[in-house]
C-alpha positions in Angstrom: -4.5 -7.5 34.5 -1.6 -9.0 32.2 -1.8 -7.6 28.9 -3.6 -10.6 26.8 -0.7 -11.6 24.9 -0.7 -15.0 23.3 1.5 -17.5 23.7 2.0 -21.0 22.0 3.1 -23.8 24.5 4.9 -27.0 22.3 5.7 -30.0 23.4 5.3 -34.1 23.3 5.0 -34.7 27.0 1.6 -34.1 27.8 1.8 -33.4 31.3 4.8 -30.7 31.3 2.8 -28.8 28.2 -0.7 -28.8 30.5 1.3 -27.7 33.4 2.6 -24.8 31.7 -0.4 -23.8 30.0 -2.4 -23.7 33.3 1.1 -22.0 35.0 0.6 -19.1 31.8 -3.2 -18.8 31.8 -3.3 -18.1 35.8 -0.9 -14.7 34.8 -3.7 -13.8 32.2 -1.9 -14.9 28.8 -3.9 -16.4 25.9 -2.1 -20.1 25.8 -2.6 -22.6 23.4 -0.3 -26.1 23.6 0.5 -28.2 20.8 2.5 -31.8 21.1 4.4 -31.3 17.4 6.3 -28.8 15.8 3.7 -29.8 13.0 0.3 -28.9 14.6 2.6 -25.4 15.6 2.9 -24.3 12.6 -0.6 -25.0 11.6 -1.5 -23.0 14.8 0.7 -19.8 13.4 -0.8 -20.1 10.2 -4.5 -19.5 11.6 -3.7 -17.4 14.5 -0.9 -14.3 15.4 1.7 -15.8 18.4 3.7 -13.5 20.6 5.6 -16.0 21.9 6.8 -19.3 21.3 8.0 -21.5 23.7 9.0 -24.9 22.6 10.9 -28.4 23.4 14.1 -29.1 21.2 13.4 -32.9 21.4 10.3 -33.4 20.0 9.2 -36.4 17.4 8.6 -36.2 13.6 10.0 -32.3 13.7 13.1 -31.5 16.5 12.4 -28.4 18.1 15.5 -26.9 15.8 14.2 -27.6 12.3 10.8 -25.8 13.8 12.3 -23.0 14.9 14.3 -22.6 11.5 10.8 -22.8 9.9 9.1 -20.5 12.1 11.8 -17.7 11.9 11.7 -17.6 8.6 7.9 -16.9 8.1 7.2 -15.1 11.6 10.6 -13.6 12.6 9.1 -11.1 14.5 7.5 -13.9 16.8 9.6 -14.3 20.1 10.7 -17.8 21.1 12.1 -19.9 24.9 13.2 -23.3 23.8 13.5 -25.9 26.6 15.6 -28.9 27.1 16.4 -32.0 29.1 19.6 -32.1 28.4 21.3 -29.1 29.2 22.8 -29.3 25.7 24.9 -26.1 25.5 25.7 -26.9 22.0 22.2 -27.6 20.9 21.0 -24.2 22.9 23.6 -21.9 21.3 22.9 -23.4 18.1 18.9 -22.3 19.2 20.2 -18.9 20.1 21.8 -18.8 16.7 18.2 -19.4 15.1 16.6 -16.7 16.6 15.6 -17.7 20.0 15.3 -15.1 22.8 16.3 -17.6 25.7 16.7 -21.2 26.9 15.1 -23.4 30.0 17.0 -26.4 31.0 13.9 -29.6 32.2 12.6 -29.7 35.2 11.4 -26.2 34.8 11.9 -24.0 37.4 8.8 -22.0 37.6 10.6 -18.7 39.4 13.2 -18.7 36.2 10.2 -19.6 33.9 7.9 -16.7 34.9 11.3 -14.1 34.4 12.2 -15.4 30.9 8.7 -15.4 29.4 7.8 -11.9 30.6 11.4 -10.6 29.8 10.8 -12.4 26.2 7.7 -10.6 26.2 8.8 -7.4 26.7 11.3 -6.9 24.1 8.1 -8.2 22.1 6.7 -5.2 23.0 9.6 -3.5 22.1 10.0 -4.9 19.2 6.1 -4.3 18.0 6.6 -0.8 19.6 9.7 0.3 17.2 7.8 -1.0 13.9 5.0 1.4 14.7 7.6 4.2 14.8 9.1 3.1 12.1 5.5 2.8 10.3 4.9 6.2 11.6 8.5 7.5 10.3 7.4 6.1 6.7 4.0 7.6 7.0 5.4 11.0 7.1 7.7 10.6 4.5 4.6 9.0 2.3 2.4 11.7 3.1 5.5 14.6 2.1 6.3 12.6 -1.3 2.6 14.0 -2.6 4.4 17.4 -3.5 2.6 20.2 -4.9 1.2 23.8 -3.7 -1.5 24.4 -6.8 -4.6 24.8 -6.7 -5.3 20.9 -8.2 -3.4 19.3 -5.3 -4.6 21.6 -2.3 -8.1 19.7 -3.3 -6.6 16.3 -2.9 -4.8 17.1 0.6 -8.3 18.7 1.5 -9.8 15.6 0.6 -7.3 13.4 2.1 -8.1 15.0 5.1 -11.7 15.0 5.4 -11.7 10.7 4.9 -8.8 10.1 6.4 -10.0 10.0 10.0 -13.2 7.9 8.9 -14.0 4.2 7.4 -15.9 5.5 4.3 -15.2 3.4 0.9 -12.7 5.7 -1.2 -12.1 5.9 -5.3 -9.1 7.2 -6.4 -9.5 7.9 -9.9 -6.5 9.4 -12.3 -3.9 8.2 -15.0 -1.1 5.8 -15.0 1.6 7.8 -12.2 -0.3 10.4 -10.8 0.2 8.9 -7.4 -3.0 7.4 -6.7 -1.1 4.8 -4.0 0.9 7.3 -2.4 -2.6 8.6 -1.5 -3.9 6.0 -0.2 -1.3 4.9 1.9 -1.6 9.3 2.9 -5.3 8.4 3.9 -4.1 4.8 5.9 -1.8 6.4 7.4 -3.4 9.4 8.9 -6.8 7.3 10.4 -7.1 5.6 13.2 -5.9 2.6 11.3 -2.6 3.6 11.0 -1.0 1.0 13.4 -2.8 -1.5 11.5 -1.6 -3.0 8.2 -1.4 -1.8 4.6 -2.3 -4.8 2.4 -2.4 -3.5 -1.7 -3.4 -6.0 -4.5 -3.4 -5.6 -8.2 -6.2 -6.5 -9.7 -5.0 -5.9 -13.2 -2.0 -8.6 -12.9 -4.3 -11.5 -11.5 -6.0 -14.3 -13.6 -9.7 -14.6 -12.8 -9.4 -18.2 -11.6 -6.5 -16.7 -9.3 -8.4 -13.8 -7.3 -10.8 -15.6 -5.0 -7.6 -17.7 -4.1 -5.7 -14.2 -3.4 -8.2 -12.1 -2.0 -9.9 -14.4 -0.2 -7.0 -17.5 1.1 -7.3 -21.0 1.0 -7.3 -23.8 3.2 -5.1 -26.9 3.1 -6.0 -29.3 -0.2 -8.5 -26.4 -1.3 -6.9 -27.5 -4.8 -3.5 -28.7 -6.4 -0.6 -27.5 -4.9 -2.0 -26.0 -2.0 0.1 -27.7 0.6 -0.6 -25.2 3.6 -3.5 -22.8 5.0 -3.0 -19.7 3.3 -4.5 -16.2 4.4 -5.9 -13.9 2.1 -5.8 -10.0 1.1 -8.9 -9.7 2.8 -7.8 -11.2 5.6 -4.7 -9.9 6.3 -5.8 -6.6 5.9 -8.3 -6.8 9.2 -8.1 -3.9 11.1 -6.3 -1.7 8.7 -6.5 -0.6 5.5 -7.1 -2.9 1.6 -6.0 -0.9 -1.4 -7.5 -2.6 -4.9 -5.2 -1.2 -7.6 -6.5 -1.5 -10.9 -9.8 -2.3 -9.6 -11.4 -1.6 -13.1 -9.8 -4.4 -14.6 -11.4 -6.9 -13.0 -13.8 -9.2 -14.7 -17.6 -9.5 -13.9 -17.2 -13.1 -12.2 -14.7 -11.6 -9.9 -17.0 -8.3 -9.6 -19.8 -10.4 -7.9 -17.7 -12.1 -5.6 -16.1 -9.0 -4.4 -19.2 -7.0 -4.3 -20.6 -10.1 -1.9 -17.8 -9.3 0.4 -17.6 -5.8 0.4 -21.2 -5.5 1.8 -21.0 -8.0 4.1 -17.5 -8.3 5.3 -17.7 -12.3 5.6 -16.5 -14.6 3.9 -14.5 -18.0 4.2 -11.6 -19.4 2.5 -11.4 -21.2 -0.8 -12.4 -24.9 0.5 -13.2 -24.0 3.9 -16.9 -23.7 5.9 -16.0 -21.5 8.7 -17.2 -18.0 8.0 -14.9 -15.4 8.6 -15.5 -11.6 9.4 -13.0 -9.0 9.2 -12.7 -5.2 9.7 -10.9 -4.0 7.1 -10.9 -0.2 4.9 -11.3 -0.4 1.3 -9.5 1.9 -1.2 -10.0 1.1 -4.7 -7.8 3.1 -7.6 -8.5 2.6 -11.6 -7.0 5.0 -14.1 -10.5 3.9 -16.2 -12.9 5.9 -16.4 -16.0 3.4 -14.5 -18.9 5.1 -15.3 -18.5 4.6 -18.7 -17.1 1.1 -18.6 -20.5 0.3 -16.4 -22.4 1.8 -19.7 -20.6 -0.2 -21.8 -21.4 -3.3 -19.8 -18.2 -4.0 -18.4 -18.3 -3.0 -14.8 -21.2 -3.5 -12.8 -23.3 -0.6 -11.3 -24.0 -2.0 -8.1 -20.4 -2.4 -7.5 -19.6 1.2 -8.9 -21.8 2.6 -6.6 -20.8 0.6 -3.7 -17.0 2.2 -4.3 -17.5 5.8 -5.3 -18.6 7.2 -2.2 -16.0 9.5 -2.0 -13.9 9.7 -5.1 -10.7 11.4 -5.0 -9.5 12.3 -8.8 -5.6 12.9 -9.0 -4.9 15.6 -11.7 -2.3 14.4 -14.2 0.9 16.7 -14.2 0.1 18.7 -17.4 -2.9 20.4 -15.7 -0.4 21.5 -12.7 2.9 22.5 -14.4 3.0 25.3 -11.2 4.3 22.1 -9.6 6.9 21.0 -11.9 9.8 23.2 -10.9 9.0 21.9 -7.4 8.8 18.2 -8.4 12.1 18.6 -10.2 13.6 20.4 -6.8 12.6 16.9 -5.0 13.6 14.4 -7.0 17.0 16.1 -8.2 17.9 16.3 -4.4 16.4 12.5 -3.7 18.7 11.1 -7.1 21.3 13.2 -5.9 21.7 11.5 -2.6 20.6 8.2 -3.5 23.9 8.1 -6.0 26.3 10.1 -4.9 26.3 12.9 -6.5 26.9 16.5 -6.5 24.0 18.7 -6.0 22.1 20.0 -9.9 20.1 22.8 -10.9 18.1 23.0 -14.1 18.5 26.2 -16.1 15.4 28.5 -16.8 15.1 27.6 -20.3 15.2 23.9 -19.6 12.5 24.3 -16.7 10.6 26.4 -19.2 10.7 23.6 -21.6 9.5 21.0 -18.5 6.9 23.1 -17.6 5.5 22.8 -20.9 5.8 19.0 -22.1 2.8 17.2 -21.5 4.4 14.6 -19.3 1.9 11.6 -20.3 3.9 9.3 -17.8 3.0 11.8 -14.9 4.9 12.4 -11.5 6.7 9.1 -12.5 8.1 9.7 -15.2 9.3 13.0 -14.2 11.0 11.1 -11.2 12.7 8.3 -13.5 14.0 11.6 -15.9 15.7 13.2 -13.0 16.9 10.4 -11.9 18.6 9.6 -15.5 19.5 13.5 -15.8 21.4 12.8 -12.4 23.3 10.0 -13.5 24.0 11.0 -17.2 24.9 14.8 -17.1 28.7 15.6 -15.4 27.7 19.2 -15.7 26.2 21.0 -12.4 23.7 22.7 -14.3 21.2 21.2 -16.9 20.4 22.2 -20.1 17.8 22.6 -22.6 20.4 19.8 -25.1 20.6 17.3 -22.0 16.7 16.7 -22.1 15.1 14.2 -24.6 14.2 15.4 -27.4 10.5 15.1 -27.2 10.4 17.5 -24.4 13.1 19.6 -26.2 10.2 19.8 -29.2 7.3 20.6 -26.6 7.1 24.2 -27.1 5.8 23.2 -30.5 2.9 21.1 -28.7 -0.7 22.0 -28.1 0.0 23.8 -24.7 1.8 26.7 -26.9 -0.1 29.0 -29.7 1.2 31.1 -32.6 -1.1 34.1 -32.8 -1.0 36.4 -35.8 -0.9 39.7 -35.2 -4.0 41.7 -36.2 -5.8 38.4 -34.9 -8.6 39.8 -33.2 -9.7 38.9 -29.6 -12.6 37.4 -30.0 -10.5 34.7 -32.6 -7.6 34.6 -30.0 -10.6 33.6 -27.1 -12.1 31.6 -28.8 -9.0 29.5 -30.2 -7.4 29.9 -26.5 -11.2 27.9 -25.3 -10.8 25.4 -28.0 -7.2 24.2 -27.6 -7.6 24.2 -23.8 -10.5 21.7 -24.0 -8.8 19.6 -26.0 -5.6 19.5 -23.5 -8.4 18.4 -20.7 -10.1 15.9 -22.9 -13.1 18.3 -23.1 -13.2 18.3 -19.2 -15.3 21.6 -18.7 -14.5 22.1 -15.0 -10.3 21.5 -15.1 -10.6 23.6 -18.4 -12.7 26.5 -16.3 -9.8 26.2 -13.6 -6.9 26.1 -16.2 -8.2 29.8 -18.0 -9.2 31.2 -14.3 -12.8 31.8 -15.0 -16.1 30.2 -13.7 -17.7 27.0 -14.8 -20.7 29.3 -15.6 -18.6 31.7 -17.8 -16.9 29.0 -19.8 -20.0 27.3 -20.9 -21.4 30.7 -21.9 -18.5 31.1 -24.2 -18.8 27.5 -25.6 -22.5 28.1 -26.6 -21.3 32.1 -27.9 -18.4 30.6 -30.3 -21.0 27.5 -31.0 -17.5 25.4 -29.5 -18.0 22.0 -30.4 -16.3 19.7 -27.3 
């Protein structure tokens, strides 16, 4: 059985465009025929084509104004033009544009079959070499979440355990901390990973704007909508949606998406025909949603409905183990990327990256190597190259002065005290951070009467 690949017939003469259909549906292909370059493009809107084959003479739209158009939306789609003319010009011109191959009128069926199947095979090839490349990019995603402590070996656990299943997925965590990168990790090692990656921000849309976005539109749907127009949602189906910045969107939009997410329906902004999709939802927030659902500004239902398994990304001052070998990767990746010789960072400069708080995270780490990279002629950096806020940090609250004759029970409880402050008062990270149990460290908060 021919592999069911689909396959857009176009062309004004009604009799040559049935023939061919009936010649292409007898070989097993899914053909559909069109009489303008018009109704064609309406077609490619609504449906994925593999191949395009297509009169140059054609009213209202010549076959070489269409092709122009649909190269530049679906270059990817293959295309056979065919005309009565034997025009070389008009052909080479057509070859020029993108098309695979031309048919001179009458058609020859023997040179017909050969040209669409040939077309259709470096279709395959061509669909075949994205998914390597895909797969290429997925390992390099997956390697760019760097880190051997004890904070990041829970996210890679994690990652692994949903990765290879459809379940909803939270990624909670502050501004940089690489809450995309792990999402794409999770797309990219499930069975989804030939399917596409589709991310919206919620954060930078308008409410009147996300329905539109998420959901598409149909022609005349509202001003300015001059074509059918797919959504997120849509265009997601079969792979993977990532909502960035889901918190930030407002109730109105809440309920619509909630409708969606538990049904998987829906249909376009002015349009009746429902339409169902299969598509993975990731959603990230650096908010903190259970207490913007207490404060009335995130609904419950909704929260619920997304936190089945939430993934919380630490933020790079609770893993400064990692920092020497974040620096390591993005010195090397700067390095290359401009042209220069290979740096090293002195001890007492790592020292003093170790301990600055980074509040920017991962990323801001990367753009400061990248600037160190580009600013310092020197092979080695230096404490005086840094800024000076991380040149100061060994004066911040992840250092203590301790007087001696201090005794230990002041020391403990002072070391308790500043250490659930640098956490926010986040009992279990702060348990981790000072290497003793959850149990132990709430026993010592009630002992010193530690107010957090």
């Amino acid at each position: 059985m021919t592999q069911a690949f689909h396959v857009l017939i176009v062309d004004d003469e009604v009799n040559i465009r049935n023939a061919l259909v009936t010649m292409l549906e007898k070989k097993g292909y899914r053909v559909f025929g069109t009489g303008t370059g018009a109704e064609a493009l309406r077609h490619l809107e609504e449906t994925p084509v593999d191949l395009v084959i297509t009169d140059l003479r054609m009213p209202e739209m010549g076959g070489v104004e269409f092709l122009r158009r649909l190269k530049n939306k679906w270059s990817n789609t293959e295309v056979v033009v065919m005309t009565a003319f034997g025009s070389i010009d008009t052909a080479v011109e057509a070859m020029r544009l993108g098309a695979y191959d031309y048919l001179t009128k009458p058609i020859d069926r023997e040179r017909f079959g050969v040209v669409v199947e040939k077309a259709l095979e470096r279709r395959t090839l061509t669909s075949e070499n994205k998914q390597l490349r895909d797969r290429l990019e997925t390992r390099t995603c997956f390697d760019q979440m760097v880190g051997e402590s004890e904070a990041m070996q829970g996210v890679y656990s994690l990652v692994e355990m949903v990765a290879d299943s459809d379940v909803t997925v939270l990624l909670t965590g502050e501004s940089g901390t690489g809450k995309e990168l792990v999402a794409r990790a999770i797309h990219h090692k499930s069975p989804r990973a030939d399917g596409p990656f589709i991310t919206m921000n919620c954060g930078a849309l308008p409410e009147n704007l996300f329905e539109s976005e998420l959901f598409g539109y149909e022609k005349g749907a509202f001003t300015g909508a001059m074509s059918t127009k797919a959504g997120r949602f849509e265009l997601a189906d079969g792979g993977t949606l990532l909502l960035d910045e889901v918190g930030e969107l407002s109730l109105k939009s809440q309920v619509d998406f909630l409708r969606v997410l538990e049904t998987k329906e829906f249909r376009r902004l002015g349009g009746t025909k429902l339409i169902k999709v299969d598509t993975r939802i990731i959603a990230a927030t650096n908010r903190k949603l259970d207490e913007a659902v207490n404060q009335g500004d995130f609904r419950e239902d909704l929260y619920y409905r997304l936190n089945v398994v939430p993934i919380r990304l630490p933020p790079l001052r609770e893993r400064a183990d990692d920092v020497p070998l974040l620096v390591d990767r993005y010195l090397s990746a700067s390095s290359a990327r401009h042209h220069r010789g290979p740096k090293e960072v002195s001890r007492d400069a790592m020292q003093l990256l170790r301990l600055y708080g980074w509040p920017g995270n991962v990323r801001q780490l990367r753009n400061l190597m990248e600037r160190l990279v580009v600013t310092v002629r020197e092979t080695t950096i230096q404490p005086a190259h840094l800024p000076e806020e991380i040149q100061v940090s060994k004066e911040d609250t992840r250092t203590m002065l301790i007087t001696l004759g201090t005794s230990l029970e002041q020391i403990e409880r002072q070391v308790i005290e500043r250490t659930l402050k640098e956490v926010t008062n986040h009992r279990e990270n702060a348990a981790r951070l000072l290497g003793i149990s959850l149990r132990t460290l709430q026993y010592k908060i009630k002992e010193y009467e530690i107010l957090d």
